[in-house]
C-alpha positions as CSV (number, residue, x, y, z in Angstrom):
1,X,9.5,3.7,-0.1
2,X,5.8,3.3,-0.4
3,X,3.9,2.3,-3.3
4,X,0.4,2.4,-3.8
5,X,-0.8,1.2,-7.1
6,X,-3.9,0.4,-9.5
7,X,-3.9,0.4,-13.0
8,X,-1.7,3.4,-14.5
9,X,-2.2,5.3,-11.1
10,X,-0.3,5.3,-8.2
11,X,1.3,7.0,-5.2
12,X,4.8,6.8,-4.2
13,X,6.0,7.9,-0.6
14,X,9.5,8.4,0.1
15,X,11.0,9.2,3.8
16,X,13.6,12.1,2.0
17,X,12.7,14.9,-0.5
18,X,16.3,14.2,-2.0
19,X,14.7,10.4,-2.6
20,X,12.1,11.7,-4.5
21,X,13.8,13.8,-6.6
22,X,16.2,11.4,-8.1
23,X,13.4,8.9,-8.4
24,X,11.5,11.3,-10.1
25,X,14.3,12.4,-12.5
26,X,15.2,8.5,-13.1
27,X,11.6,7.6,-13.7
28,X,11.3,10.5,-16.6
29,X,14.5,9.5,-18.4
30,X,13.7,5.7,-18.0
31,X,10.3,6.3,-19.5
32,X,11.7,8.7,-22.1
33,X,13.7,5.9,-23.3
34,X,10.2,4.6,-24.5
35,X,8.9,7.4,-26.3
36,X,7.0,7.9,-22.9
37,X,6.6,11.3,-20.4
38,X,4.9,11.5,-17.0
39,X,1.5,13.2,-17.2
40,X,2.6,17.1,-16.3
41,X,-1.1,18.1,-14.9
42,X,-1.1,14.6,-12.8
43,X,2.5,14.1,-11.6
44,X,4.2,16.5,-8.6
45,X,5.4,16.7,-5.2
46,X,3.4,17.1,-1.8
47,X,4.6,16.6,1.6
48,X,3.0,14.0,4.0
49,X,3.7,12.4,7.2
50,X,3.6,13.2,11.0
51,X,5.7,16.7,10.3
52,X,3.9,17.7,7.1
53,X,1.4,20.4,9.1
54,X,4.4,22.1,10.8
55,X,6.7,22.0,7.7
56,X,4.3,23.5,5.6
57,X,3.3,26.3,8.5
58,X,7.0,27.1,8.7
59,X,7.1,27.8,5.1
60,X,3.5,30.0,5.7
61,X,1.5,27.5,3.8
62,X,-2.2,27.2,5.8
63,X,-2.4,23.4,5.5
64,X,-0.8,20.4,3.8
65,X,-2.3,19.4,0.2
66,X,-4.8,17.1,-0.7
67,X,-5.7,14.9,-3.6
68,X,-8.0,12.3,-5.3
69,X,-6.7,9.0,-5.8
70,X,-9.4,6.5,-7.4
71,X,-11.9,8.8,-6.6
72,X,-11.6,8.9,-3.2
73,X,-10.1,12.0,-1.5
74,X,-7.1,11.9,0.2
75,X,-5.4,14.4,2.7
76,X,-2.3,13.2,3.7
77,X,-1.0,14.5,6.6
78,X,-1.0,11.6,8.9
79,X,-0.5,9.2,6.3
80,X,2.3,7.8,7.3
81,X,1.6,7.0,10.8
């Protein structure tokens, strides 16, 4: 796992899509416990990594996805590396 974190922000990496998943489910109920929820419009999934441009070819999406982090703009298909 990979964390990147500032403030309320943060990116988390996660070698399996399984992984992320189950974190993401935990994460929800753990925060629900606290009257809390994930910000819908500011929490998802997106694939990264050395394979990311041929995974997301295979399933006849153009490019991997992109995001802003801090401002900055992030496109994170060799991230991992």
């Amino acid at each position: 796992m990979i964390i990147v974190r500032y403030a309320d922000d943060s990116v988390l990496g996660f070698q399996y899509e399984g992984e992320t998943r189950r974190f993401l489910r935990a994460l929800q109920e753990r925060i629900a416990y606290f009257g809390l929820q994930l910000q819908p419009d500011k929490t998802w999934l997106i694939r990264f990594g050395r394979f990311a441009a041929q995974q997301c070819r295979e399933r006849g999406i153009r490019k991997p996805e992109a995001f802003e982090f801090l401002g900055a703009h992030a496109l994170l298909q060799h991230a991992a590396q």
